[in-house]
N, C-alpha and C positions, 0 to 999 in steps of 0.2 A: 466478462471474466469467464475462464472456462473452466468447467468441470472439478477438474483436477484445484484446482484453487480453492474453489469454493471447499468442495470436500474437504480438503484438508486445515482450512480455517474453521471449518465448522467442527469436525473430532478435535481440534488443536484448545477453542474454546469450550467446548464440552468438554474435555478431557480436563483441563485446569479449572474451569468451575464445580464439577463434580469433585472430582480430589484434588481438594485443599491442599493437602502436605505434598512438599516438598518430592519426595520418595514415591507417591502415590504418582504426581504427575510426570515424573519421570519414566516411570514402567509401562504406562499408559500412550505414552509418546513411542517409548520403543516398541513397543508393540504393535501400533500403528505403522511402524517404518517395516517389524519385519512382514506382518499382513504383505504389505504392499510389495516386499521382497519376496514372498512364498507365491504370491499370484503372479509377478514377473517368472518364475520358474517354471510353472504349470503353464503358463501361456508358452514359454520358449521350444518345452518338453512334452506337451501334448499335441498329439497331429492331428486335432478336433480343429476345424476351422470355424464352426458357429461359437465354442468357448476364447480362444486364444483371439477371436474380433472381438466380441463384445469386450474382457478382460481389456486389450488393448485402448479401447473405446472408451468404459469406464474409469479406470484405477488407473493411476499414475504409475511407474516400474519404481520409485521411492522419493523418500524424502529429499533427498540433495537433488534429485531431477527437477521436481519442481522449483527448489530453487534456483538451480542453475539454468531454467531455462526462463524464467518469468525475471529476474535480478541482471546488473552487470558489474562487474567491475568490483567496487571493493566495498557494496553490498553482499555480492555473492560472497566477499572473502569472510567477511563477518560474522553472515550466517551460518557459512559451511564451522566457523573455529567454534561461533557454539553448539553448533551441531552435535561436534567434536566434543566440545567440554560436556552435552549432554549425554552422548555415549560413554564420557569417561565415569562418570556421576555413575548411570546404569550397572557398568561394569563396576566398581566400586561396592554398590549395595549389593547385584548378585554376590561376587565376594564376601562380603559381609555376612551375610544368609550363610552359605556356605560353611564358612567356617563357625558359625553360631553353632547349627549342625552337626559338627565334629563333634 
């Protein structure tokens, strides 16, 4: 199993074991995915070649990568829709916050 799997199975159950609620694990996930979207940036956008190997080497460029690349067929569709309903969730309680706020 490489790397990238393991990791992200391992923040996925720590992330759901440590916060319980619903909401908790949610933010916790997405925050994982965008980590792993901010270190794809800085690898793309820094012209440091000792940071943007290792970056590469370590960390996955996101969540749907891993999926899409370790899954086939209508596993990956699955995953990606609840991907999706996880994002929407996400974006939901940001809104929420938000407008509490107001």
């Amino acid at each position: 199993m490489e790397f990238d799997v393991v990791l992200l199975i391992v923040l996925l159950v720590a992330g759901i074991c440590y916060f319980r609620k619903l909401d908790s694990s949610v933010y916790f996930i997405a925050s994982v995915d965008i980590f792993f979207r901010i270190l794809t940036f800085i690898r793309d956008n820094l012209k440091v070649e000792e940071i943007s190997s290792f970056i590469s080497k370590h960390f996955p460029e996101s969540i749907p990568s891993i999926i899409s690349k370790y899954t086939d067929g209508v596993v990956t569709d699955i995953l990606m829709w609840l991907y999706v309903a996880m994002f929407g969730v996400f974006l939901f309680y940001t809104v929420k916050i938000l407008w509490k706020k107001r």
